[in-house]
C-alpha positions, 0 to 999 in steps of 0.5 A, a space after each residue: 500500500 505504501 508503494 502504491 502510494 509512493 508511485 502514485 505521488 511520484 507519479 503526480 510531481 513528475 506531471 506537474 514538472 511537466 506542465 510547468 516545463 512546457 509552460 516556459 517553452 511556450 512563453 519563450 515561444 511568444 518572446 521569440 514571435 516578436 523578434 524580425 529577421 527583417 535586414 534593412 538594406 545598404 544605400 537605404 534613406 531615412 526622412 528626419 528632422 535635424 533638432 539643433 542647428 549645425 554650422 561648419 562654422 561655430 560647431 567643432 568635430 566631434 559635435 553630438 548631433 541629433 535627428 528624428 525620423 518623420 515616416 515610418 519605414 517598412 521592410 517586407 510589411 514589416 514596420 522596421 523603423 516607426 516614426 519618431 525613432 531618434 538617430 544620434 550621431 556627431 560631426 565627423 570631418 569639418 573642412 574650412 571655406 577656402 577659395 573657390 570652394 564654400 566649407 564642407 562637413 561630414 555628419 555620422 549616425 551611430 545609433 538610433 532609439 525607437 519610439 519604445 526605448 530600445 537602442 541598436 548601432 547603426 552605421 550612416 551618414 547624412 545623406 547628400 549627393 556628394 559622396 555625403 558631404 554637406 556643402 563644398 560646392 565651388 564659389 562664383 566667379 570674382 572677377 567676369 571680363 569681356 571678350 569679343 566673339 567674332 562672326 563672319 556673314 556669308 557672301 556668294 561663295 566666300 566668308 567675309 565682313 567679319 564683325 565682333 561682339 563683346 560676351 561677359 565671361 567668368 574670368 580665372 578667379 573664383 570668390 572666397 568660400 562661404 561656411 555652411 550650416 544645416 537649420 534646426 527643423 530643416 528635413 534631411 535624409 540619413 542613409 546606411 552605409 551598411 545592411 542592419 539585422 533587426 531584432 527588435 519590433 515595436 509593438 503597435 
């Protein structure tokens, strides 16, 4: 009698066990449905708002720099970064206005915080279509001088009568370059400059 008993409360700490053991399995199931395997691509761009102004002339390299998202972004229907998710960063390179050429700067992104909190690194830069470099766009000309352009009229089966106008042309100086800024409020793009493995999903 007693060993039936023994078995039998054996037999019920052992179910029990089991229960509880599949139970966590299940919960951790749940935690790992909510985890992507989206990747967001190289070359791809953000839409942001710049939060404070930066300028090549009073902010230094290594400036901290901050930008928020303004769309959402998807990948496979997946909403892979919401809108109002934060991108950090700072200035990475300044180069001075010199002559003929306005100042230029290089803005990196490091990481961005979603709406919820979580953190990821990223690898970015503000987005321009010079090699992402913002500003470095040659200067005006200083000086324009003029020159005659000649035209000749035919006549028969000879050109002749040639006559001469004056054309202003630039001439071989450029102006002293300008330093450039990006406003606080003003819309930028940020792109990746390398593929990001997203893990993490903002629940709705």
């Amino acid at each position: 009698m007693r060993l039936k008993f023994a078995i039998i409360l054996l037999c019920s700490v052992l179910l029990s066990f089991s229960n509880t053991y599949c139970m966590e399995l299940e919960e951790i199931k749940i935690d790992m449905d909510t985890v992507s395997g989206a990747t967001i691509p190289e070359g791809i761009v953000v839409s942001a708002i710049n939060m404070q102004e930066l300028s090549t002339e009073t902010c230094p390299e290594g400036y901290n720099v901050k930008f928020v998202s303004t769309n959402d972004l998807f990948i496979k229907d997946t909403k892979v970064i919401p809108e109002n998710t934060e991108f950090y960063g700072y200035i990475e390179k300044i180069h001075e206005p010199i002559v003929g050429t306005n100042a230029s700067m290089k803005v990196k992104i490091t990481r961005m915080v979603l709406p919820d909190g979580y953190e990821m690194g990223v690898k970015g830069y503000l987005y321009s279509s010079n090699d992402n470099l913002i500003g470095g766009e040659l200067t005006p000309p200083s000086e324009w001088v003029r020159m005659p352009h000649y035209q000749s009229r035919f006549q028969g089966i000879s050109w002749n009568h040639r006559s001469a106008t004056l054309q202003v042309r630039p001439g071989g100086k450029r102006s002293m370059g300008r330093h450039v800024k990006v406003p606080t409020g003003e819309q930028v793009l940020i792109t990746f400059i390398a593929p990001l493995e997203i893990t993490h999903i903002v629940e709705e």
